[in-house]
Backbone of each chain as nested JSON, in Angstrom:
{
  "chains": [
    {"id": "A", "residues": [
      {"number": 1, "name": "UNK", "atoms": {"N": [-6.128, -37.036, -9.952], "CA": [-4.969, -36.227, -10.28], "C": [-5.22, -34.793, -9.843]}},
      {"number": 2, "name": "UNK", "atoms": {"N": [-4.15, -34.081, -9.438], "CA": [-3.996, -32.392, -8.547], "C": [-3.626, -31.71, -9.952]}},
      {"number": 3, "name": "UNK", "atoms": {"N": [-3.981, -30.793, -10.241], "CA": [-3.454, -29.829, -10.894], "C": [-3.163, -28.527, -10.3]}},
      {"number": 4, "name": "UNK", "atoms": {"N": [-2.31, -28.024, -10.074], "CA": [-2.095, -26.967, -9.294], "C": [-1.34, -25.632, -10.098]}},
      {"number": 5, "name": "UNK", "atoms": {"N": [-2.331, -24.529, -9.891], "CA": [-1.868, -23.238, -11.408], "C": [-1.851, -22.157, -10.507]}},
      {"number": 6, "name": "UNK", "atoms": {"N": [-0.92, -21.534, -11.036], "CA": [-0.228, -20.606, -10.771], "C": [-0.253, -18.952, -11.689]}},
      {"number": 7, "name": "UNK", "atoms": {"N": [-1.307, -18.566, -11.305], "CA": [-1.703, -17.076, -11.92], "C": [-0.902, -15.895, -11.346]}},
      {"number": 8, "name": "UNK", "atoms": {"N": [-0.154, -15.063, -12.508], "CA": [0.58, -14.149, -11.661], "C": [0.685, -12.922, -12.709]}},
      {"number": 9, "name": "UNK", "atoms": {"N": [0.308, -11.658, -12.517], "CA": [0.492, -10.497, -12.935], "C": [2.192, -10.726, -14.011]}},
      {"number": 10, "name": "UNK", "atoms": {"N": [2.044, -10.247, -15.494], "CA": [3.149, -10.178, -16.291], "C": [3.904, -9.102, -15.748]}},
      {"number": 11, "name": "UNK", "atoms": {"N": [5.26, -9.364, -15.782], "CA": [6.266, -7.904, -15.353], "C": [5.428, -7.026, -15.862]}},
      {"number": 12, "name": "UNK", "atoms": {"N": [5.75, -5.823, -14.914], "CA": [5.43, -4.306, -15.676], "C": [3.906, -3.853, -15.707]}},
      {"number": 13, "name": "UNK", "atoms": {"N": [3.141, -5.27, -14.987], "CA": [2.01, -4.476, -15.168], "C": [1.562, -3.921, -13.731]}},
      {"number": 14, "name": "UNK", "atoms": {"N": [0.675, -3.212, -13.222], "CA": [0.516, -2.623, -12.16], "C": [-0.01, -3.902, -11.304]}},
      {"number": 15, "name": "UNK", "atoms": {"N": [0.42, -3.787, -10.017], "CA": [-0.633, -4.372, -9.148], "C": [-1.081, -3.582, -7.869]}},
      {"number": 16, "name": "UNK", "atoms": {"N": [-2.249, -3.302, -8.058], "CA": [-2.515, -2.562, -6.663], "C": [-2.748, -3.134, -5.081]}},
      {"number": 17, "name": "UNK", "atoms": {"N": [-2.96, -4.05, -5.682], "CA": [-3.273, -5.368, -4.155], "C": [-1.676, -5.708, -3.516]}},
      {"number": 18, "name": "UNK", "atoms": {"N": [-1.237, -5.611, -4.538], "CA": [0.556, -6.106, -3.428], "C": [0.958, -4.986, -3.115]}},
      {"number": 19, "name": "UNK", "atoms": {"N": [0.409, -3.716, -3.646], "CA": [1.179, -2.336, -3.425], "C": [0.222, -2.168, -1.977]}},
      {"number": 20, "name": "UNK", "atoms": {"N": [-1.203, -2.566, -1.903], "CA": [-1.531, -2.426, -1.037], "C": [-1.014, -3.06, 0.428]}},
      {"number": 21, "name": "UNK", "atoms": {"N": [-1.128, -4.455, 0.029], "CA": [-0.301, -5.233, 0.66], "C": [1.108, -4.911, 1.727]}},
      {"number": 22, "name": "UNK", "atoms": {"N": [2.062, -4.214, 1.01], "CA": [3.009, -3.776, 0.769], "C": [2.58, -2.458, 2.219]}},
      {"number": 23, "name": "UNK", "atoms": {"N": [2.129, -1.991, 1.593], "CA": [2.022, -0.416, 2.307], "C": [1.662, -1.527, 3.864]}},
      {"number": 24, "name": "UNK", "atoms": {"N": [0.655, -1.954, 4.024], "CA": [0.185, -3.042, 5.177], "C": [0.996, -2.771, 5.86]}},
      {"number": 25, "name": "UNK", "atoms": {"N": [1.69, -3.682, 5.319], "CA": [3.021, -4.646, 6.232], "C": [4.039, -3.69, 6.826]}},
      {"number": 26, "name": "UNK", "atoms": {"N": [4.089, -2.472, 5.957], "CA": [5.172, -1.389, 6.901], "C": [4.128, -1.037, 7.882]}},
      {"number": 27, "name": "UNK", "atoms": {"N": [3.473, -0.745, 7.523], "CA": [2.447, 0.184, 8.831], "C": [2.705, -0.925, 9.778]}},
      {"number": 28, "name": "UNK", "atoms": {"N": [2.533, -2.001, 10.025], "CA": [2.431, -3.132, 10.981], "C": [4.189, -2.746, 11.513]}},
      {"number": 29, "name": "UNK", "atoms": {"N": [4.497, -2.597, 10.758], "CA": [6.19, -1.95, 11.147], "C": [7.332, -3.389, 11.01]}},
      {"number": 30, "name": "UNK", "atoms": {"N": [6.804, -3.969, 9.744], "CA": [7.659, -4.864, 9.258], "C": [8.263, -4.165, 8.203]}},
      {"number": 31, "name": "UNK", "atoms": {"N": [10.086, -4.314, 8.524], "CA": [10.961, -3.739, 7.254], "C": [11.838, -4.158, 6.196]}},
      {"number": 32, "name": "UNK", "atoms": {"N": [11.94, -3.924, 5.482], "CA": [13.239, -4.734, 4.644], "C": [12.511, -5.275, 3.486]}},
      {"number": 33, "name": "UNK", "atoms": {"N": [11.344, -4.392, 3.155], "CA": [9.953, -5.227, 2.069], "C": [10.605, -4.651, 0.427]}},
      {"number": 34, "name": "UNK", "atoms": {"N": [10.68, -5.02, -0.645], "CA": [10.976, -4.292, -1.36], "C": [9.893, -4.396, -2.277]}},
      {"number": 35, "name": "UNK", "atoms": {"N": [9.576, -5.303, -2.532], "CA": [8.183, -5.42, -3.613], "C": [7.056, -6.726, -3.454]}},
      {"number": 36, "name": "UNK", "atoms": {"N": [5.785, -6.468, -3.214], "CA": [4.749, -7.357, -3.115], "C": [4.26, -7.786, -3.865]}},
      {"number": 37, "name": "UNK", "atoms": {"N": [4.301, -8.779, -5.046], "CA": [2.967, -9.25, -5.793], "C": [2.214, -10.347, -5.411]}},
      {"number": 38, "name": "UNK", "atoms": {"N": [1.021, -9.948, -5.534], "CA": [-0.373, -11.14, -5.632], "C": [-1.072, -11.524, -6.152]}},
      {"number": 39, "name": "UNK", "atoms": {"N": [-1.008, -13.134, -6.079], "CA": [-1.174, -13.403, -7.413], "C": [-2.661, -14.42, -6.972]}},
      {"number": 40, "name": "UNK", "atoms": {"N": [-3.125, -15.895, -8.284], "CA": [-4.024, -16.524, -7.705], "C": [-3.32, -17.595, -7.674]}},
      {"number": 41, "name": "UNK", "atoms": {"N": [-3.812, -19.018, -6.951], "CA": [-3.413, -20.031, -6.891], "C": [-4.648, -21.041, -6.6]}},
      {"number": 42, "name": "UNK", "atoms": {"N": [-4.885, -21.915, -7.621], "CA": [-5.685, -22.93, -7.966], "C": [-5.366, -24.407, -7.991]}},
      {"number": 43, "name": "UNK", "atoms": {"N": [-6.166, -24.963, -6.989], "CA": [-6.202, -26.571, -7.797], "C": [-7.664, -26.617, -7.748]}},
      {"number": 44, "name": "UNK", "atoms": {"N": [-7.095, -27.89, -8.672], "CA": [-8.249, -28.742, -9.548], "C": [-7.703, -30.079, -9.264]}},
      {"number": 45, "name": "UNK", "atoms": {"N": [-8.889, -31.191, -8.832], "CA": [-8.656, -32.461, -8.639], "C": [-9.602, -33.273, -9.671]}},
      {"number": 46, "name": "UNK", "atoms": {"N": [-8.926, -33.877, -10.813], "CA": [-9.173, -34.206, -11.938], "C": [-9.249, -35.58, -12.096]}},
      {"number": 47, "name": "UNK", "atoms": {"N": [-10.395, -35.776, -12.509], "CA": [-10.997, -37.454, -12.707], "C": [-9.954, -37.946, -13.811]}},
      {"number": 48, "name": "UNK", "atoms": {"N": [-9.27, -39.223, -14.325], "CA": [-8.814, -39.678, -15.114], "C": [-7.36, -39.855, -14.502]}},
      {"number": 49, "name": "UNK", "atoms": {"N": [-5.907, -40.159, -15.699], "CA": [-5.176, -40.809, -15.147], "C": [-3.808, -40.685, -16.223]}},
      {"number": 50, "name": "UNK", "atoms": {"N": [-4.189, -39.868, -17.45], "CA": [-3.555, -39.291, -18.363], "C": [-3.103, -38.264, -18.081]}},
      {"number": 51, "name": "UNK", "atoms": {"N": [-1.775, -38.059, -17.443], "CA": [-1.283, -36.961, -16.929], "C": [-1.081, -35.549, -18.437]}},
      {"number": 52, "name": "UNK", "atoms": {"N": [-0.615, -36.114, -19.529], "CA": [-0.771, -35.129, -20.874], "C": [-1.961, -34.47, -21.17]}},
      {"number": 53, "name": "UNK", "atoms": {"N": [-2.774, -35.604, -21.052], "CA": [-4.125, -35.124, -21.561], "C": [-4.715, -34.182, -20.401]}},
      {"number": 54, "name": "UNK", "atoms": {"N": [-4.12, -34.348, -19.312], "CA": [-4.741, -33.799, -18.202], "C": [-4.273, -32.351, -18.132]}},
      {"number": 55, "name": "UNK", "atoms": {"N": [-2.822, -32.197, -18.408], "CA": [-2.024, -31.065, -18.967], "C": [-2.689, -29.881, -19.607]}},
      {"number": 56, "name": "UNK", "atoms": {"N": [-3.004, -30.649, -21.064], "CA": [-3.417, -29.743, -21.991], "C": [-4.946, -29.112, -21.798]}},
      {"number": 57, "name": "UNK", "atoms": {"N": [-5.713, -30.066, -21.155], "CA": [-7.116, -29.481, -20.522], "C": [-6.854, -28.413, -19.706]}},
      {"number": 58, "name": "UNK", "atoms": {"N": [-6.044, -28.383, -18.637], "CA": [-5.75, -27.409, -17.535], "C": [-5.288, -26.4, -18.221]}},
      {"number": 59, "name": "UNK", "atoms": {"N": [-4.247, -26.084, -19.276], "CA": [-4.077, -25.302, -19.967], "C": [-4.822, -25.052, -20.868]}},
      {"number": 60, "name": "UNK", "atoms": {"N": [-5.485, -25.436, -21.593], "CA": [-6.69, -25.003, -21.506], "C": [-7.435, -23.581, -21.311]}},
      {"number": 61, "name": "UNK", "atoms": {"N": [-7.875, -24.286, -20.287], "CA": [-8.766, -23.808, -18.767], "C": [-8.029, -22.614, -18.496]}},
      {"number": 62, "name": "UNK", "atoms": {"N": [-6.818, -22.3, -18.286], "CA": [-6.294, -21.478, -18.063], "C": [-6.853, -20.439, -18.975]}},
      {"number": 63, "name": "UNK", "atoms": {"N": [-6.616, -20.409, -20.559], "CA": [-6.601, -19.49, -21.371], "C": [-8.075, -18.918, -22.218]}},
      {"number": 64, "name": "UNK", "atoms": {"N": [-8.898, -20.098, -21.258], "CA": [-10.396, -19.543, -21.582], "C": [-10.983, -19.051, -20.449]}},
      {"number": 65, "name": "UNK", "atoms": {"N": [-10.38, -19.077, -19.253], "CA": [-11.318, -18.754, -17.754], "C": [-10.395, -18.149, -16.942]}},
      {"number": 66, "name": "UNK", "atoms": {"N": [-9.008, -19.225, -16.368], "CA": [-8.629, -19.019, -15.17], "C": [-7.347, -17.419, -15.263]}},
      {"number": 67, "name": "UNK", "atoms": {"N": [-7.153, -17.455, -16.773], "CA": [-6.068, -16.056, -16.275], "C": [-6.14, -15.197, -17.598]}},
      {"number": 68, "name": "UNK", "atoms": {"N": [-6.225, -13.981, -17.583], "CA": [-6.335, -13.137, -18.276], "C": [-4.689, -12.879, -19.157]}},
      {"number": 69, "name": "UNK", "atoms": {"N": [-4.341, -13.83, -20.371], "CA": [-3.743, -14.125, -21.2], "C": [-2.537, -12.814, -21.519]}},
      {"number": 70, "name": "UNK", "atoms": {"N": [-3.737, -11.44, -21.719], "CA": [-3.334, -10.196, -21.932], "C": [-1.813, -9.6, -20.793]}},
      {"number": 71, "name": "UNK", "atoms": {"N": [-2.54, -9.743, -19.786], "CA": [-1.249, -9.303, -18.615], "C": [-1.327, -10.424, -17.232]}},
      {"number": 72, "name": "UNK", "atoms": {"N": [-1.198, -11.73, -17.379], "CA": [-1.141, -12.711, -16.273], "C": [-0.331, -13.542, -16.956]}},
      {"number": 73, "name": "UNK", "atoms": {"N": [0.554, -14.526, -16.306], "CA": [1.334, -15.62, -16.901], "C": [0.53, -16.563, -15.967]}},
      {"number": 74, "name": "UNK", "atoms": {"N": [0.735, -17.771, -16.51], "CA": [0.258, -19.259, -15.567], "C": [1.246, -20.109, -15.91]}},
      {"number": 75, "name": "UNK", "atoms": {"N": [1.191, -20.913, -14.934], "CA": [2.043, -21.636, -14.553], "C": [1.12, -23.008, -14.016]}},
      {"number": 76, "name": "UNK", "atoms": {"N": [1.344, -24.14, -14.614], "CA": [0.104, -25.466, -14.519], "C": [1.353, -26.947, -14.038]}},
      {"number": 77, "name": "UNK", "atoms": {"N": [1.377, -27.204, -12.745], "CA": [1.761, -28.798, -12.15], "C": [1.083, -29.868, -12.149]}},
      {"number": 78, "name": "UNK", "atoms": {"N": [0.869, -30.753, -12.753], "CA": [0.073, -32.21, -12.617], "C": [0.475, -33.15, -11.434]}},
      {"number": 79, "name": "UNK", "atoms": {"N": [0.065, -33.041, -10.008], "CA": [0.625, -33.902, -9.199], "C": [0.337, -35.335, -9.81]}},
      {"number": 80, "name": "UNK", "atoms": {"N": [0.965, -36.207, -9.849], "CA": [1.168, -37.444, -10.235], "C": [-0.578, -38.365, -9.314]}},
      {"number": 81, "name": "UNK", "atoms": {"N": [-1.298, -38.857, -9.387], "CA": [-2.192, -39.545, -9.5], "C": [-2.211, -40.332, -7.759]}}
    ]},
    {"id": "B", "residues": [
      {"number": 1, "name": "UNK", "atoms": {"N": [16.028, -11.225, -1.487], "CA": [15.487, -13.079, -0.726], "C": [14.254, -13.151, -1.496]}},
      {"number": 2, "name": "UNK", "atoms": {"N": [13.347, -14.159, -2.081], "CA": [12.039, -14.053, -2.163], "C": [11.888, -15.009, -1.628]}},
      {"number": 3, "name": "UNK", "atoms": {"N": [10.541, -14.771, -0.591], "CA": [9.646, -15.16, -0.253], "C": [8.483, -15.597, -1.078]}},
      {"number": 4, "name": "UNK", "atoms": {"N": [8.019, -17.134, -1.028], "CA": [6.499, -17.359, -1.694], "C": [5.683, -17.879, -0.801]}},
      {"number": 5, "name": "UNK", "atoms": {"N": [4.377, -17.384, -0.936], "CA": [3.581, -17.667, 0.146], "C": [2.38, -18.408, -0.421]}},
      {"number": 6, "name": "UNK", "atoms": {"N": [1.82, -19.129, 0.179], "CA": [0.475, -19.774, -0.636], "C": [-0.422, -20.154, 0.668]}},
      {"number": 7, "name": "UNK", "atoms": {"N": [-1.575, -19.36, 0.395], "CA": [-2.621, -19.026, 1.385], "C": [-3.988, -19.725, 0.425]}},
      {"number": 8, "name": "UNK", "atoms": {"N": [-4.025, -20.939, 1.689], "CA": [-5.644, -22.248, 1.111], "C": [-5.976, -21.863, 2.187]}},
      {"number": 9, "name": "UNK", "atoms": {"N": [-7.527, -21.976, 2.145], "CA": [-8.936, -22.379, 2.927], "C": [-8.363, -23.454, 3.604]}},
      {"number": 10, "name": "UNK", "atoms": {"N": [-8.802, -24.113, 4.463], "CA": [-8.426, -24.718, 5.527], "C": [-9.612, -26.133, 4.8]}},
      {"number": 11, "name": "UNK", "atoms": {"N": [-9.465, -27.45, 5.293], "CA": [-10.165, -28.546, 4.574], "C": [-11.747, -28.298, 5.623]}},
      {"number": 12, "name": "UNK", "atoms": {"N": [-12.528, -28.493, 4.488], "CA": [-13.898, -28.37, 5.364], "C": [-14.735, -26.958, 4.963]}},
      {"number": 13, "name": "UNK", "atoms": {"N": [-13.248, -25.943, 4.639], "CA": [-13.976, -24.553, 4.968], "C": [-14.776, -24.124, 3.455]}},
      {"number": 14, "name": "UNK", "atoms": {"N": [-16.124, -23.977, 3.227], "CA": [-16.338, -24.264, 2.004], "C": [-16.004, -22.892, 1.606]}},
      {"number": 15, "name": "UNK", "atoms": {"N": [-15.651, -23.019, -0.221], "CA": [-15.291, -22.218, -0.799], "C": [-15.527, -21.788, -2.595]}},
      {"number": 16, "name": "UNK", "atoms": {"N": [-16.684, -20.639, -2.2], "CA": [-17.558, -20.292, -2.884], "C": [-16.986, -19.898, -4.594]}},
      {"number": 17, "name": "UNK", "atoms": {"N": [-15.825, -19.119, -4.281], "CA": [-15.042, -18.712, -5.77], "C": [-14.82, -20.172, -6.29]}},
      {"number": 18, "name": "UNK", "atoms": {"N": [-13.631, -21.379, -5.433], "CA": [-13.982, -22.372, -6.308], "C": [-14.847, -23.14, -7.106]}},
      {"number": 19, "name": "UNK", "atoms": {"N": [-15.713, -22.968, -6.035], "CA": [-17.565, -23.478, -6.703], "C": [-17.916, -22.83, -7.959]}},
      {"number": 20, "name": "UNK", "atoms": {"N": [-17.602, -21.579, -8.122], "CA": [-18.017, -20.795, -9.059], "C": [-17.208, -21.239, -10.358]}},
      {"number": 21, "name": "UNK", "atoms": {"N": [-15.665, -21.427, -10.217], "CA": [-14.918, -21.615, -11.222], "C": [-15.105, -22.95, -11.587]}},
      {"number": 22, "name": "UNK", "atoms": {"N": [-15.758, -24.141, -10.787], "CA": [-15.697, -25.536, -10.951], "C": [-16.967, -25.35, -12.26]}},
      {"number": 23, "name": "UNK", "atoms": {"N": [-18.129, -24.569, -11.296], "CA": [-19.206, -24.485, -12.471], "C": [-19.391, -23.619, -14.298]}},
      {"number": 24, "name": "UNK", "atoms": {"N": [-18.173, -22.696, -13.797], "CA": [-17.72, -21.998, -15.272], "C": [-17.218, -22.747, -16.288]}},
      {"number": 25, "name": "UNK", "atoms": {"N": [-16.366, -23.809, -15.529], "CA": [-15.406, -24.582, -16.269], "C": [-16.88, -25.495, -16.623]}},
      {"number": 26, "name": "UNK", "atoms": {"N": [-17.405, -26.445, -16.416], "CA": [-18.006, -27.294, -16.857], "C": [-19.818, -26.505, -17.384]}},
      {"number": 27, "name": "UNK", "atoms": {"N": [-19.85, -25.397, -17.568], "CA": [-20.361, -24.994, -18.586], "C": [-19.487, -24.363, -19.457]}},
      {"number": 28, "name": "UNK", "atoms": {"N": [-18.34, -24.054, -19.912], "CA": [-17.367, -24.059, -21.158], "C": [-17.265, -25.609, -21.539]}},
      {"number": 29, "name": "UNK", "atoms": {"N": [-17.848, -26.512, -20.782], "CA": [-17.493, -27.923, -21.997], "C": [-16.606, -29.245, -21.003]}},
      {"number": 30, "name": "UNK", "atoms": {"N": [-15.944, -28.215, -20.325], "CA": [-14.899, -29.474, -19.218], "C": [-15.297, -30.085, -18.479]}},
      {"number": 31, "name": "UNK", "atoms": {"N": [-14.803, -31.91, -18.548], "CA": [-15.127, -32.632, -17.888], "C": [-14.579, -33.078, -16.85]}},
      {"number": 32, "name": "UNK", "atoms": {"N": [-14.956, -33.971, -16.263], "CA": [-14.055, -34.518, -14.94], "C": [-13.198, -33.889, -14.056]}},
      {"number": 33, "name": "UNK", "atoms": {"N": [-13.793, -32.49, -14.156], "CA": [-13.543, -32.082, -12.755], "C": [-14.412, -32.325, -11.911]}},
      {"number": 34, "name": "UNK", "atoms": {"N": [-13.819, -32.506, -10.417], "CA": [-14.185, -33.436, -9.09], "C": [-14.184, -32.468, -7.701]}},
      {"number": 35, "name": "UNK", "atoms": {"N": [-13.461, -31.32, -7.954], "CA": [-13.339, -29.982, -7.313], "C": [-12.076, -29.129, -7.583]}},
      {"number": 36, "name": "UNK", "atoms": {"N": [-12.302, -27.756, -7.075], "CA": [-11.537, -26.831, -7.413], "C": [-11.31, -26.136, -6.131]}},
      {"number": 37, "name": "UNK", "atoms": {"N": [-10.459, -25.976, -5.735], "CA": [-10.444, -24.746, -4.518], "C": [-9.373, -23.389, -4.796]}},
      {"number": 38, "name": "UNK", "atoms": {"N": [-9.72, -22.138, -4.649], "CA": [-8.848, -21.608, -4.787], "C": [-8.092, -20.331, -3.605]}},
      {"number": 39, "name": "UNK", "atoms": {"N": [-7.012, -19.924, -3.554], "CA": [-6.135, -19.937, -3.054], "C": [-5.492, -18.7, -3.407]}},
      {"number": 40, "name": "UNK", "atoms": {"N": [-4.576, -17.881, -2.487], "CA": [-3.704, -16.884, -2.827], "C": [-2.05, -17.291, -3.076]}},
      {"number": 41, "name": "UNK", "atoms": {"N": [-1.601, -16.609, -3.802], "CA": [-0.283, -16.785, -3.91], "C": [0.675, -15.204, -4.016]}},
      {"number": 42, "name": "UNK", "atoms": {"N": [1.288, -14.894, -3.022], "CA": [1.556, -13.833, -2.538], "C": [3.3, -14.329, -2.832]}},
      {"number": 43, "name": "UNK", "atoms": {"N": [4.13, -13.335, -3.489], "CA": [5.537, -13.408, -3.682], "C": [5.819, -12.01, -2.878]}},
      {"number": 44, "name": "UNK", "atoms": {"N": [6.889, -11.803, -2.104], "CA": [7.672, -10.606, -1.394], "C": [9.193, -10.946, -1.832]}},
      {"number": 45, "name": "UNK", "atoms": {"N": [9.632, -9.743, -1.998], "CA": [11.114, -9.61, -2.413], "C": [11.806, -8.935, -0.6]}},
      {"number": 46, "name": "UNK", "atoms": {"N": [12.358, -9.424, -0.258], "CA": [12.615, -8.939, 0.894], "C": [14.534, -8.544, 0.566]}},
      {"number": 47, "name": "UNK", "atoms": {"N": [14.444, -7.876, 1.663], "CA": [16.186, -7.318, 1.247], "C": [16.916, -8.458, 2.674]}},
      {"number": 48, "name": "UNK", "atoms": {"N": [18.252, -7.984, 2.93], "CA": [18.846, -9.097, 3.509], "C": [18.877, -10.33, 3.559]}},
      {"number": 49, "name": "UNK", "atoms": {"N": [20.084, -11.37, 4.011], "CA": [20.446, -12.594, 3.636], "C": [20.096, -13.559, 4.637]}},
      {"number": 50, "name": "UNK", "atoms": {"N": [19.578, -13.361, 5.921], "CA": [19.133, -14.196, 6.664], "C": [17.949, -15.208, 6.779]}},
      {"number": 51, "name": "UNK", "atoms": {"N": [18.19, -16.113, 5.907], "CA": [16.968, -16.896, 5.581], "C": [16.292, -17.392, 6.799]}},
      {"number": 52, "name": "UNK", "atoms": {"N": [16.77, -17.995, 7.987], "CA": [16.288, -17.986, 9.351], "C": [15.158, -16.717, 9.481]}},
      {"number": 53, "name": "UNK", "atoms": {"N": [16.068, -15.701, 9.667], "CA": [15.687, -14.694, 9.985], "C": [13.821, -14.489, 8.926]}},
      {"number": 54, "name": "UNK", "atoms": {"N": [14.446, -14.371, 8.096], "CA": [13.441, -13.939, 6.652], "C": [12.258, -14.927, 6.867]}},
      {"number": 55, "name": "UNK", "atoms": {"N": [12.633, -16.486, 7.058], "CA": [11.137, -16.985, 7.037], "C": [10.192, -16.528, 8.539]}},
      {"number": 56, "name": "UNK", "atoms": {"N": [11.153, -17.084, 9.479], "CA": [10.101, -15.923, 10.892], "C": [9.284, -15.227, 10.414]}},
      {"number": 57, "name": "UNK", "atoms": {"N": [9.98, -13.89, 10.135], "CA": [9.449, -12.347, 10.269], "C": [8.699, -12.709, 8.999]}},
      {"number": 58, "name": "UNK", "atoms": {"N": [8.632, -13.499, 7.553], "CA": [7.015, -13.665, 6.863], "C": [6.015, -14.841, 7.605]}},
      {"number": 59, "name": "UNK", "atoms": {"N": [6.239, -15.412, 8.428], "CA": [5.33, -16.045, 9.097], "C": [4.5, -15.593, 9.805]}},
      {"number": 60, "name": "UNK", "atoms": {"N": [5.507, -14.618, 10.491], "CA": [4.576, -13.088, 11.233], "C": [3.629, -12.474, 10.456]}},
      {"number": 61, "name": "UNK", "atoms": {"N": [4.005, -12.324, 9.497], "CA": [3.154, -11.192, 8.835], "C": [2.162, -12.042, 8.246]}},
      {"number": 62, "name": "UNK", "atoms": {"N": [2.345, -13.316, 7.64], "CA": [0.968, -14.477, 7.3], "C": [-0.234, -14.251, 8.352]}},
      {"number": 63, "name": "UNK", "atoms": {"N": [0.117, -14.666, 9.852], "CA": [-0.052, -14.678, 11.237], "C": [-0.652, -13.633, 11.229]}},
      {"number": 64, "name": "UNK", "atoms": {"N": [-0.223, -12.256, 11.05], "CA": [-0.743, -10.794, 11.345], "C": [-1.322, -9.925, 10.298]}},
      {"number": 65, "name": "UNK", "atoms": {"N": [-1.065, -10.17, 8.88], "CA": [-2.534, -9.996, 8.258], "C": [-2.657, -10.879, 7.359]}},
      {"number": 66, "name": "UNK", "atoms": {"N": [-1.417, -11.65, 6.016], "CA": [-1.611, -12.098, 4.866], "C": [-2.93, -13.561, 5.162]}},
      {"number": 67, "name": "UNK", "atoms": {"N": [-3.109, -14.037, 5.675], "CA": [-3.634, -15.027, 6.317], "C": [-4.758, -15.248, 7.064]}},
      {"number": 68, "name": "UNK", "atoms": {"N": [-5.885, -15.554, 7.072], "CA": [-6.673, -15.489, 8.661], "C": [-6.641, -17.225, 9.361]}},
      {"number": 69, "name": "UNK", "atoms": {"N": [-6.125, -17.101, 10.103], "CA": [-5.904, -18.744, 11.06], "C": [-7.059, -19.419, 11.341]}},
      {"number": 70, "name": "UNK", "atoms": {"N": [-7.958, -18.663, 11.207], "CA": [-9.067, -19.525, 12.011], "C": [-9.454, -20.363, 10.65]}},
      {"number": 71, "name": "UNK", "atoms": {"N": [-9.325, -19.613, 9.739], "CA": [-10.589, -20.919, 8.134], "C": [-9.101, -20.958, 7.415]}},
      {"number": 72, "name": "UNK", "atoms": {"N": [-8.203, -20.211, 7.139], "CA": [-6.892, -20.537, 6.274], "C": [-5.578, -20.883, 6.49]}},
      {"number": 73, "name": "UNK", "atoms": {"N": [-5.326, -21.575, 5.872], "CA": [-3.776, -22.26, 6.31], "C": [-3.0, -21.174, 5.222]}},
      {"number": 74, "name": "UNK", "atoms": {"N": [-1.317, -21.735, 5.348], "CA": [-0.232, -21.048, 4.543], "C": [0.878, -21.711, 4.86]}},
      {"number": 75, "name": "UNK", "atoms": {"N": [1.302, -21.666, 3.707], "CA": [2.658, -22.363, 3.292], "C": [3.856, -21.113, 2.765]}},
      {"number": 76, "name": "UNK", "atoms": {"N": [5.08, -20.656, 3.8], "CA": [6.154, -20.101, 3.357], "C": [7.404, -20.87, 2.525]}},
      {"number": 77, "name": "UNK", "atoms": {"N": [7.636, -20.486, 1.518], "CA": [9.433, -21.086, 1.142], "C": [9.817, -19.473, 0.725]}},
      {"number": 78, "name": "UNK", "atoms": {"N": [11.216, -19.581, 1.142], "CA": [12.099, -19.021, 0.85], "C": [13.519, -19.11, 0.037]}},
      {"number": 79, "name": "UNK", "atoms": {"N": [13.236, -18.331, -0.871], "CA": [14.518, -18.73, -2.285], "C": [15.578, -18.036, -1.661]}},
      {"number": 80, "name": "UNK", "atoms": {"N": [16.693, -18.997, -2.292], "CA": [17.851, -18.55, -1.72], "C": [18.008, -17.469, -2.475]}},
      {"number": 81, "name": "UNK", "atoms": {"N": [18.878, -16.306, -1.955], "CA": [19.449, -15.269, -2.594], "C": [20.202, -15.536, -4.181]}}
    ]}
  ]
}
């Protein structure tokens, strides 16, 4: 089973990597940019076959390791087996 | 328009942060993980309605910096307005 998570800065909080980002992409002299965020993106390929149980582990995982609870949201998909 | 972008290691290309998070996770206690790879996930708010147009010109910019071709792949979608 795929689990695939989705780490992303909460509204409102700063990000300097997409602002950096951001600045980039004009210099390269691409226009029409209005806002960059960057975020992480994870899979995990998970032994077993309990897509719930597989769920709640990944979430989990999320809220002890993979995203800082305080100012990140996650977002967790179980590809089907 | 938003743009979402999701930037993986290419298959083969080994990848050390996952390694690291595979081994964090299974010294916090978790089992049956089998691997982890991880990945960027880059959102752009772009202005104008030309979705043609809009995925190009972020493919370019994957192509010209968000991305490196030789070890990483990327995946564009574009939300409708």
């Amino acid at each position: 089973m795929k689990a695939r998570i989705h780490v992303t800065f909460k509204a409102g909080v700063h990000d300097p990597q997409g602002k950096a980002i951001a600045n980039a992409l004009q210099g390269l002299g691409f226009s029409g940019i209005d806002a960059v965020r960057q975020g992480k993106y994870i899979e995990i390929d998970l032994a077993g076959s309990d897509r719930a149980a597989a769920e709640r582990s990944v979430k989990d995982m999320c809220a002890k390791l993979l995203a800082n609870p305080v100012i990140e949201n996650y977002r967790v998909d179980i590809d089907a087996p």
